[in-house]
C-alpha positions in Angstrom: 281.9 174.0 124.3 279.5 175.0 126.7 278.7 179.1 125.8 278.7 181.8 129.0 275.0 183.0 129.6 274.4 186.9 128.8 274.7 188.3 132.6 274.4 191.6 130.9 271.5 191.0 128.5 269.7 189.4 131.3 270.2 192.3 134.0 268.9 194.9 131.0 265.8 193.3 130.3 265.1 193.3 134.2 265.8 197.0 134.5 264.0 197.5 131.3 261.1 195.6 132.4 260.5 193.4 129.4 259.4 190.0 129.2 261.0 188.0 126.6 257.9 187.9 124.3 257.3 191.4 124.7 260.8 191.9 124.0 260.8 189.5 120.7 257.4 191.2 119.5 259.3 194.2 119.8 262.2 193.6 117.7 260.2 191.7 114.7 258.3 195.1 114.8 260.8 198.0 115.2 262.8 195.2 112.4 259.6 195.6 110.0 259.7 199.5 110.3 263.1 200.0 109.5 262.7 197.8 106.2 263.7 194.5 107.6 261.2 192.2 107.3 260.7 188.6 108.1 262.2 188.6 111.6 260.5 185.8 113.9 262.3 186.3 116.9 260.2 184.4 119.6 260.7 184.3 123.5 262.8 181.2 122.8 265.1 183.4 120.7 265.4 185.7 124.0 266.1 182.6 126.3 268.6 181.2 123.7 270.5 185.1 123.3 270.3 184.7 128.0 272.1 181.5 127.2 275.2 182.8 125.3 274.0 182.5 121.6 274.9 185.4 120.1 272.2 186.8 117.3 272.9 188.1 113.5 273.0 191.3 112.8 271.2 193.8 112.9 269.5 192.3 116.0 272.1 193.9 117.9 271.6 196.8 116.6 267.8 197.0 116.7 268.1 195.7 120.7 269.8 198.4 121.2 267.6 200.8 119.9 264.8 199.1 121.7 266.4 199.2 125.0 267.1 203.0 124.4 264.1 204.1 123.9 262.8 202.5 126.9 264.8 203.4 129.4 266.0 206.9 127.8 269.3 207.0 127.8 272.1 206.2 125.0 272.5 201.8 125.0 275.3 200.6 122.9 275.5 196.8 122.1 278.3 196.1 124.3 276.1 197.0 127.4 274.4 193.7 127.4 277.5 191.5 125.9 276.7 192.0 122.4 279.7 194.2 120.5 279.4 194.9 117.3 281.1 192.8 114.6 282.8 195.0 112.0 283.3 195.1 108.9 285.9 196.0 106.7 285.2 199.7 105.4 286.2 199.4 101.9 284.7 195.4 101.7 283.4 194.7 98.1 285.8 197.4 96.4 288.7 196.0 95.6 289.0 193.2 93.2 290.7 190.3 94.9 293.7 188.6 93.8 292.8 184.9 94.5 289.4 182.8 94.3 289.5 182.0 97.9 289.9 185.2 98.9 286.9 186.3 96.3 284.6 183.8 97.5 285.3 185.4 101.2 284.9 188.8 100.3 281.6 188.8 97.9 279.7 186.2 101.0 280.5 188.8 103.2 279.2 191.6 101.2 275.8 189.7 100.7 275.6 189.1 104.5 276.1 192.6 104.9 273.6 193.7 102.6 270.8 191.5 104.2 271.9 192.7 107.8 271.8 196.3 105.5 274.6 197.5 107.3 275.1 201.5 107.6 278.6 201.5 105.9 277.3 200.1 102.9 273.7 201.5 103.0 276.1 204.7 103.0 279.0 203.9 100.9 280.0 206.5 98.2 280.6 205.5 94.8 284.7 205.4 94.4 286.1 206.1 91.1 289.5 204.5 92.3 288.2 201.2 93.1 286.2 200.9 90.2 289.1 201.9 87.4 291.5 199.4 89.7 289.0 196.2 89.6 288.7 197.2 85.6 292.7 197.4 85.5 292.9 193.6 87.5 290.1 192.0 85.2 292.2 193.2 82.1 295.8 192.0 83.5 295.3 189.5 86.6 296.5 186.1 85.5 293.9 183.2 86.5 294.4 183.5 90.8 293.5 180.4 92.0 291.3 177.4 90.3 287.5 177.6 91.1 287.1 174.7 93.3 285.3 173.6 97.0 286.1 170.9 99.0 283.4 171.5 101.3 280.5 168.9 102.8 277.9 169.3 99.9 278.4 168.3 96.4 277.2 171.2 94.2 275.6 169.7 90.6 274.1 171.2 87.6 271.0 171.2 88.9 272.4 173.8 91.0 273.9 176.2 89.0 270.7 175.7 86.5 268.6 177.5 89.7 270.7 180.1 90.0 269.8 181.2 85.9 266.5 180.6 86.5 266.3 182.7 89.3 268.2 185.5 88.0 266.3 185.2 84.6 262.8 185.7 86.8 264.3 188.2 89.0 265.3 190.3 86.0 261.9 190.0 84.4 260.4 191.3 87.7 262.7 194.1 87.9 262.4 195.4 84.5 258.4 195.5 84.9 258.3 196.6 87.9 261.7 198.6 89.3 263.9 197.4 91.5 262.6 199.1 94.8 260.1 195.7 94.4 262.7 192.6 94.3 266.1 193.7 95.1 265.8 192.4 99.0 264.8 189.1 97.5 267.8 189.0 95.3 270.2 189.6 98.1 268.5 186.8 100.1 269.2 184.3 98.1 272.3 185.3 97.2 272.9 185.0 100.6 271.3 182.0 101.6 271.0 179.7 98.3 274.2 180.8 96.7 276.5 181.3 99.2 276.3 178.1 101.0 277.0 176.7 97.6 280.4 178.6 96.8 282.0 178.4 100.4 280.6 175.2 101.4 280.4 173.3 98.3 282.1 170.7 97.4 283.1 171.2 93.1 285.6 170.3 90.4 287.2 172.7 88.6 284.8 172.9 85.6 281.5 172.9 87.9 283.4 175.9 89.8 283.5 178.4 86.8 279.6 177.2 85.8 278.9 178.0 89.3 281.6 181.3 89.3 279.5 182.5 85.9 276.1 182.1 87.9 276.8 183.9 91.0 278.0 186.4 89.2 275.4 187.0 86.5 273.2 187.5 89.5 275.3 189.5 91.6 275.6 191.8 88.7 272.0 191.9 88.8 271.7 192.6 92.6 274.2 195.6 91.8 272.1 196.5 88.9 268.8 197.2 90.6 271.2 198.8 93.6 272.1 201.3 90.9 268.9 201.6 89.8 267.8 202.3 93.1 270.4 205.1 93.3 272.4 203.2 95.9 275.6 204.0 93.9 278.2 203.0 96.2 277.0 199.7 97.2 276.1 199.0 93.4 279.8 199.6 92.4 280.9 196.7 95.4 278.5 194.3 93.8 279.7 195.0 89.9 283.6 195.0 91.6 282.4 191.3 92.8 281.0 190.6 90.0 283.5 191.2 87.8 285.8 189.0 89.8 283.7 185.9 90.0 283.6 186.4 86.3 287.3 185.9 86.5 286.7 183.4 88.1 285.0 181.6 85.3 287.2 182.3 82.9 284.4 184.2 81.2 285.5 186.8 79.2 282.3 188.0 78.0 280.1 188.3 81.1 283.4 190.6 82.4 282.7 192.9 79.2 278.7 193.2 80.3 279.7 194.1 83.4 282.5 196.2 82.6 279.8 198.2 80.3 277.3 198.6 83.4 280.0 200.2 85.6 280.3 202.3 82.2 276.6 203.1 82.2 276.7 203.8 86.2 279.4 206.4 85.8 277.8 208.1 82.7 274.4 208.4 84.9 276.4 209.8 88.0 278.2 212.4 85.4 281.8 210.5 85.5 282.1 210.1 81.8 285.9 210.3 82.1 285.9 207.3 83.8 282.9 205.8 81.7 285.5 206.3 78.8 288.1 203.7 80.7 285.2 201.3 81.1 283.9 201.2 78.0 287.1 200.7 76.5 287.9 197.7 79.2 284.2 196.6 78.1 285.5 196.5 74.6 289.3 194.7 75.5 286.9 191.9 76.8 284.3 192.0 74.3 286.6 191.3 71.6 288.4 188.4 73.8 285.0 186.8 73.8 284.3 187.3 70.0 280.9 188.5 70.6 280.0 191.6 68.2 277.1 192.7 70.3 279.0 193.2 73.1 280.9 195.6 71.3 278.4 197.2 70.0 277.3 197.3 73.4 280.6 198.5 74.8 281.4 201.1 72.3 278.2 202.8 72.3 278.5 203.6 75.9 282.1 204.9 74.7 280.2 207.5 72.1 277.6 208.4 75.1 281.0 209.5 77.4 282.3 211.4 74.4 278.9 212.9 74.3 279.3 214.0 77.6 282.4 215.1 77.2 280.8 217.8 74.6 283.3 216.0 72.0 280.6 215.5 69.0 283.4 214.2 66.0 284.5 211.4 68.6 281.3 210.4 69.5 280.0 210.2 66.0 282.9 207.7 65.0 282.0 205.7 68.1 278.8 205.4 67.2 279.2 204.3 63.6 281.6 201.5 65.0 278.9 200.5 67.6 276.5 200.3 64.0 278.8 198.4 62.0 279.6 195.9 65.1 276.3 195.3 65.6 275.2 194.6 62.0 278.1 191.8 62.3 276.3 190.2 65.1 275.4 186.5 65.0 272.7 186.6 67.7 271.9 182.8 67.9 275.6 181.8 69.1 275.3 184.9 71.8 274.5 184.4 76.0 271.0 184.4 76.4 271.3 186.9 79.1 272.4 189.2 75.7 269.2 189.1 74.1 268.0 192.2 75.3 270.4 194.3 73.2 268.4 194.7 70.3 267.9 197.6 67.5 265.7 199.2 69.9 268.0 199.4 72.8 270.7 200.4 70.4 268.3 203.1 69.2 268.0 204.6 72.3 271.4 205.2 73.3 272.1 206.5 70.0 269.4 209.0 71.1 270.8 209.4 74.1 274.1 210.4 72.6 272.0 212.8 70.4 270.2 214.3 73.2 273.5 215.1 75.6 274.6 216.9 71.8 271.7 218.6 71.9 270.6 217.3 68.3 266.9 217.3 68.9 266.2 216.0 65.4 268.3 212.8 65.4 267.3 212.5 69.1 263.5 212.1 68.1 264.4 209.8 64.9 266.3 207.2 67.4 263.9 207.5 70.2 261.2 206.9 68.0 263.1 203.6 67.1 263.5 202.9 70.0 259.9 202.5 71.1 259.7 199.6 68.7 260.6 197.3 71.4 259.5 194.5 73.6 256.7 195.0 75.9 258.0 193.5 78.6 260.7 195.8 79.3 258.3 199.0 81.0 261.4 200.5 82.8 262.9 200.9 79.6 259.9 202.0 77.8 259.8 205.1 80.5 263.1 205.8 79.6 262.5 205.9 76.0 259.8 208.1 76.0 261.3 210.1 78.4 264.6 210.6 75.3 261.4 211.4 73.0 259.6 214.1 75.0 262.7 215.3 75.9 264.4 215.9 72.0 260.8 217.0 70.9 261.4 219.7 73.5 264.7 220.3 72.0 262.8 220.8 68.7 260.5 223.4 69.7 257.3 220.5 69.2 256.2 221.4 72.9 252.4 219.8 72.5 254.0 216.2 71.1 256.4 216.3 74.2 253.2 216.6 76.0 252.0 213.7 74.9 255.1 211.6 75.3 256.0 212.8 78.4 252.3 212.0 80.2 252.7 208.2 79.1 256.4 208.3 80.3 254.8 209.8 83.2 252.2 207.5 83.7 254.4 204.5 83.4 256.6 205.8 86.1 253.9 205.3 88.4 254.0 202.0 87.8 258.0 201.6 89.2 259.4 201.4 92.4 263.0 202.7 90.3 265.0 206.0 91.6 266.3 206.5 88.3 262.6 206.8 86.7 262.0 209.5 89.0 265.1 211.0 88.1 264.3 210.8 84.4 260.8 212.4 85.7 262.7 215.2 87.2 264.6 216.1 84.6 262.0 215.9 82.2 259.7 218.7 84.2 263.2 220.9 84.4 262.7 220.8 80.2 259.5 221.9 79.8 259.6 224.5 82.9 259.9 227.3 80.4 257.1 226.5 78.7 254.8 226.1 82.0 252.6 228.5 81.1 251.5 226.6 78.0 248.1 224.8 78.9 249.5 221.7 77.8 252.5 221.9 80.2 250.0 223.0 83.3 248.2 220.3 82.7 251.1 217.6 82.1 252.8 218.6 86.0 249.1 218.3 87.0 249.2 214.6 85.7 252.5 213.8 86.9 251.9 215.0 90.2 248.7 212.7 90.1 250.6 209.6 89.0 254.2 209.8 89.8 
């Protein structure tokens, strides 16, 4: 079908006085600067958009930004024949009842993401959606097998990829913050695995491998948004996740998930609702007959009765975490798994102690905690961070010092929102001590470094 030219588009670049490669220089720039990069627009892109092709967002957008500012009035993209295409408001929050209908919704939230549309880049994190995807992942019966009947036959090879992407994406991000790879996550989310899931052609059994894939990385994608402080959109991509983990039948990837959006709401002070999760975390942990991932699960449970200020509850948690954990038989777990050690569950016993305001056992577990693998810097931050901070607690303001600068120092290091929150909140401890020499001297490092 032969396309319409763009009367309109034409007619603005005229009055604008453009020529089509000024115009395409133009809009790979202006895309660079508002943290888009990669655009290769060309004058041949410009003739082709004249012609009736109609661009992917946020060219629009960004054209219409461009044309603004040259000619100094208000230009929306239906002035030159480009309206906007919306989006639903509420896409990635709600956990949908079939695959089909799953595949549809987490593609479009990937697209979205790379075209970083404003409703996401601004969505709110919603306790109601979060505690309804929980509620569907715990009752929905299987909606839908996991199959495509598209052009392109989806193998093993390709769902072996997808791991060995997310397994080297999540080694980046944990040296380095997410701030440095999430874009390239989303990218290939959106153009490596979505091509495979709505346009592949699978059985039923390749479908839940490839189901299990996608959404060990899109669980990582809303990971690093959390990490990144992006809380609303992180919650759309752990809702998506969640469901393609339905999808696969998985019951223990749903419980690692279910435990982040338990983590997420503990961070963002929900622990009310981190209580639900956790629990949901442990309904599926138990399904899957992995101990560490109720260990995992009910340790986030004692860190929401910590913050609840209920102490008895959260020390009975706590000793369940400890006895599921000792129960574990670690060479029969995920590999994604391996990262919940003794030193991880050291810290959040320390973070439990610190939201008590138990200093002592604080610094015992944090110290544990330190014991860990190298690899993981972000975490180290954090850890030290849980030392300085119950050191403080205990009245050992020169030893906090000390941890504190190397937490401090690391955080340099991480492009991570969270680190700088940890910073924050670390200074706020030692500000009544800032006349100390030590502390003058630690805010003159972190100000230096961080």
């Amino acid at each position: 079908m032969e396309r319409e030219p763009n009367r309109l588009l034409q007619q603005l670049i005229a009055e604008a006085g453009f020529s089509r490669k000024g115009l395409a220089r133009r809009l790979n720039d202006l895309g660079t600067s508002r943290g888009i990069p990669g655009l290769r627009y060309d004058h041949s892109s410009v003739l082709r958009w004249i012609g009736g092709q109609r661009p992917r967002e946020p060219v629009p957008c960004l054209l219409a930004e461009i044309f603004a500012l040259r000619l100094g009035r208000p230009v929306d993209p239906e002035d030159f024949g480009m309206p906007a295409i919306s989006s639903p408001l509420h896409l990635g929050q709600e956990f949908t009842h079939t695959w089909v209908e799953g595949v549809a919704t987490v593609t479009a939230l990937w697209r979205a993401d790379v075209e970083r549309r404003r409703f996401l880049v601004d969505s709110t994190f919603a306790i109601g959606a979060g505690a309804a995807g929980a509620v569907r992942w715990l009752t929905s019966p299987p909606g839908g097998r996991p199959v495509g009947a598209g052009a392109r036959k989806v193998g093993r090879s390709d769902v072996t990829a997808i791991h060995e992407v997310t397994r080297s994406f999540g080694e980046l991000d944990n040296r380095f913050g997410s701030g440095r790879v999430r874009s390239a996550v989303v990218k290939y989310l959106d153009t490596a695995v979505s091509p495979l899931l709505r346009d592949g052609s699978y059985d039923e059994a390749t479908g839940r491998t490839l189901a299990a894939a996608a959404a060990e990385l899109t669980r990582l994608a809303g990971w690093m948004a959390y990490d990144l402080e992006q809380h609303g959109l992180a919650q759309r991509y752990l809702i998506q996740a969640l469901r393609l983990a339905h999808g696969a039948d998985d019951h223990a990837l749903g419980s690692e998930i279910l435990s982040g959006m338990a983590h997420q709401a503990i961070y963002m002070g929900q622990p009310s609702h981190a209580l639900d999760l956790s629990r949901a975390a442990q309904l599926s942990a138990r399904r899957s007959g992995h101990r560490t991932l109720l260990a995992a699960a009910t340790v986030l449970e004692a860190h929401a009765h910590a913050g609840l200020g209920d102490s008895r509850s959260c020390a009975q948690a706590l000793n369940e975490a400890e006895a599921a954990f000792e129960r574990r038989r670690a060479s029969e777990e995920p590999e994604w798994l391996r990262y919940f050690d003794s030193a991880y569950l050291a810290a959040k016993f320390s973070h439990c102690f610190r939201d008590l305001g138990d200093g002592e056992r604080a610094v015992s577990f944090a110290r544990r905690s330190l014991d860990m693998d190298g690899r993981f810097v972000r975490g180290r931050m954090f850890n030290l961070s849980l030392l300085a901070g119950g050191l403080v607690q205990r009245g050992e303001v020169e030893a906090a010092c000390t941890a504190a600068r190397e937490a401090f120092s690391l955080a340099g290091e991480l492009q991570s929102a969270r680190t700088r929150t940890y910073v924050e909140d670390l200074r706020r401890r030692f500000e009544p001590f800032r006349k100390l020499s030590a502390v003058r001297e630690l805010f003159e490092h972190q100000l230096a470094t961080v």
